[in-house]
C-alpha positions in Angstrom: 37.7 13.0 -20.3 36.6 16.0 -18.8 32.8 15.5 -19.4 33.1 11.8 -18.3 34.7 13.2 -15.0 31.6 15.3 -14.5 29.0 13.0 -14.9 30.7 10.5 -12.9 30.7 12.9 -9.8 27.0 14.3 -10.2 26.4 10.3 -10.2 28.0 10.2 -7.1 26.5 12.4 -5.6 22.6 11.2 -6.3 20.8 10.8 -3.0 17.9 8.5 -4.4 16.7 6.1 -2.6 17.2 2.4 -4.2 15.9 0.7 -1.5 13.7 0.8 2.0 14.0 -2.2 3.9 13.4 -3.8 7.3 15.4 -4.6 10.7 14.2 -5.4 14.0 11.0 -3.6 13.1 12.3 -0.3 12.3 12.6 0.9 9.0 16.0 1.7 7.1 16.8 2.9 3.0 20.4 2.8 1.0 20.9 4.8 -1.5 21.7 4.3 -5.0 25.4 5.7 -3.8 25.4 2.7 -1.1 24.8 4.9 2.3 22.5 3.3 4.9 20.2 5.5 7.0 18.1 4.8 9.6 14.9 6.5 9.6 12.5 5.4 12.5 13.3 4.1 15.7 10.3 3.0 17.5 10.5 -1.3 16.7 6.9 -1.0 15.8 6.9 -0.3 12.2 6.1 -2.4 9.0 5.7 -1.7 5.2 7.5 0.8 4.1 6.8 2.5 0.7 8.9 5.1 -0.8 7.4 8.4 -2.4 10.4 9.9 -4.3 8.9 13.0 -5.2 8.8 14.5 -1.9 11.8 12.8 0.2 9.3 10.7 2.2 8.9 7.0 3.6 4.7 6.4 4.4 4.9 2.8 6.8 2.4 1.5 9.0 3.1 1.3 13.0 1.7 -0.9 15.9 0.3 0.6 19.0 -1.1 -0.7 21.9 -1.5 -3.6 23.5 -0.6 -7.2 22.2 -4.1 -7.9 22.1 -5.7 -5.0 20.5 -2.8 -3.4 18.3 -4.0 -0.6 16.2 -2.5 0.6 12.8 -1.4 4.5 11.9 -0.3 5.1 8.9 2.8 7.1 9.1 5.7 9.7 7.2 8.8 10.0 8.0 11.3 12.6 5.7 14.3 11.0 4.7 16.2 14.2 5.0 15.8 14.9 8.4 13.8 12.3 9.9 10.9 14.2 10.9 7.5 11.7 11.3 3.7 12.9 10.9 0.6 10.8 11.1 -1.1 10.2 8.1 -4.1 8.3 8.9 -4.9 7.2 12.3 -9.1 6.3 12.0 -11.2 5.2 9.4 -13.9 7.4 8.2 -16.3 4.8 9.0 -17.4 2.5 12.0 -16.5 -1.2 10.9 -19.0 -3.6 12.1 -16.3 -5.9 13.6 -14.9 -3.6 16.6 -17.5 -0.8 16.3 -15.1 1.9 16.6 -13.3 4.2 14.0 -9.9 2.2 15.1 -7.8 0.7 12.0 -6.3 -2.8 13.3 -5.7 -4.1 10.4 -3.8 -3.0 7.1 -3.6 -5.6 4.2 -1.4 -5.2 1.5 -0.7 -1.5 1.5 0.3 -0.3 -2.0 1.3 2.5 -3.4 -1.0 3.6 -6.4 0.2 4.3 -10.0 -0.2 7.7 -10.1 1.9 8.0 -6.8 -1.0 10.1 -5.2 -2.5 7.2 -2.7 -1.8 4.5 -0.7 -4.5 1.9 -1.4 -4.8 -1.3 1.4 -7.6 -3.4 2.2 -9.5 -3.1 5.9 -12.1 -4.3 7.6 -15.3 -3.1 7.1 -18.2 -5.3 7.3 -18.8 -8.8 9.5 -18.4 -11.1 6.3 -16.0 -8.8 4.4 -13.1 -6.2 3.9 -12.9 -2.8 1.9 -10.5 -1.6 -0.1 -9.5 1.8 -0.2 -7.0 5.1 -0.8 -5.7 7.5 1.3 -4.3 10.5 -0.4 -0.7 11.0 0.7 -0.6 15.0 1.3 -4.3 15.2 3.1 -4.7 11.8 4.6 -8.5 11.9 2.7 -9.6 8.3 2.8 -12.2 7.1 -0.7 -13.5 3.8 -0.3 -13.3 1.8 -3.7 -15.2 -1.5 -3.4 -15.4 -4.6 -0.8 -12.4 -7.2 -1.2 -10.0 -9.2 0.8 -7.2 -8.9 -1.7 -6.2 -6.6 -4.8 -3.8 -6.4 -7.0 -3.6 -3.3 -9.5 -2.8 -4.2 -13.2 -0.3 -1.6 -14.9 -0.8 -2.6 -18.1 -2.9 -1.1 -21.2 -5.6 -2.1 -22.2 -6.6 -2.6 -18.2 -4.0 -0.6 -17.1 -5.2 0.9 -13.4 -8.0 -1.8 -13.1 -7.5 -4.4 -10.0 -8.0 -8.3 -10.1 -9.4 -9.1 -6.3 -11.1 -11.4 -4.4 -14.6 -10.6 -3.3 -16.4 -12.4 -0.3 -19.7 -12.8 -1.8 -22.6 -15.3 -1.5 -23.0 -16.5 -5.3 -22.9 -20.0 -7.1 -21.0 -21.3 -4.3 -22.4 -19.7 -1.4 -20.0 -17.4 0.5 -17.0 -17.4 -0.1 -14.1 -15.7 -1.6 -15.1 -15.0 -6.0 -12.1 -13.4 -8.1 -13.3 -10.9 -10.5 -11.5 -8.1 -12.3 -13.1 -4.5 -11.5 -12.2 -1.2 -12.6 -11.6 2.0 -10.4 -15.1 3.1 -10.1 -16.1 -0.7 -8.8 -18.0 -1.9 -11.9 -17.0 -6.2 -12.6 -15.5 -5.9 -16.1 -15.0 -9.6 -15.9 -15.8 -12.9 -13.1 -12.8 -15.7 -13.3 -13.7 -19.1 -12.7 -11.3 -19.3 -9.6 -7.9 -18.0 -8.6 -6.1 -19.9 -11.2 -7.6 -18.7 -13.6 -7.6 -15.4 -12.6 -3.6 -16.0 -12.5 -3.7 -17.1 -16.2 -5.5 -14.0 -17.5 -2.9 -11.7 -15.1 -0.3 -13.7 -17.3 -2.0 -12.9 -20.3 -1.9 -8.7 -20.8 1.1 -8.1 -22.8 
């Protein structure tokens, strides 16, 4: 009885996060113990993804005007609710805007090894990038061109992505569904996105 007391209390006690969550545009977390926390304030901020290992929230805020909103990538520590910017420019003038501004953030996920956030952005006039930003340095690697990724976590593709590519092929441009490993190569080219769905369900 005395051992079951004990672990009952250092399972009370856990401060993990179990959840991050939206309201009103600021981002909030409960713990696995049920507490709620606020952690930014600003009404600007979207996407929140939790890093566990090191107490931190990375989201992506709006600034600027209606018309022209630009993204930063943001941390903010759970503990104490201290914010630093990740990522504010891209590496790279996209051809859309000509500047180094990010206005755009698509799907912003966190990788498997927990080292990157990898999102897609603009780029080029007839097509997006994707890309990872290391979480401790804010060091951007661009991948390959694509208007939407998902990562596969599952052997024998485990760490490969199934995306969309705007390409000019069979069809003229438009948006071609591959699946591509991390260093870009096409391992395989699905018919369309249905297809592309059925192979997903398909790795055991």
């Amino acid at each position: 009885l005395i051992i079951v007391a004990i672990i009952l209390t250092s399972s009370s006690n856990a401060e993990m996060t179990a959840k991050t969550y939206l309201k009103e545009n600021n981002i909030y977390i409960i713990t696995k113990n049920g507490t709620e926390k606020q952690l930014t304030f600003n009404s600007t901020d979207s996407d929140p993804i939790f890093i566990e290992d090191q107490d931190i929230v990375i989201f992506v805020r709006s600034e600027g005007p209606e018309e022209a909103l630009r993204k930063i990538i943001m941390k903010v520590n759970i503990k104490d609710l201290s914010e630093s910017v990740l990522t504010d420019k891209k590496p790279f003038e996209d051809a859309l805007t000509g500047t180094h501004d990010i206005y755009n953030i698509y799907s912003p996920t966190l990788s498997l090894d927990g080292k990157y956030i990898l999102f897609v952005t603009e780029k080029y006039v007839t097509g997006s990038q994707l890309v990872k930003v290391e979480i401790n340095t804010g060091k951007w690697i661009e991948l390959f061109s694509a208007e939407s990724f998902e990562q596969i976590d599952k052997a024998p593709y485990k760490g490969y992505f199934l995306a969309g590519q705007s390409v000019i092929e069979d069809h003229g441009r438009d948006i071609y569904f591959r699946l591509i490993n991390s260093s870009g190569r096409i391992i395989k080219k699905f018919r369309d996105e249905e297809s592309m769905k059925q192979f997903k369900a398909g790795i055991k």
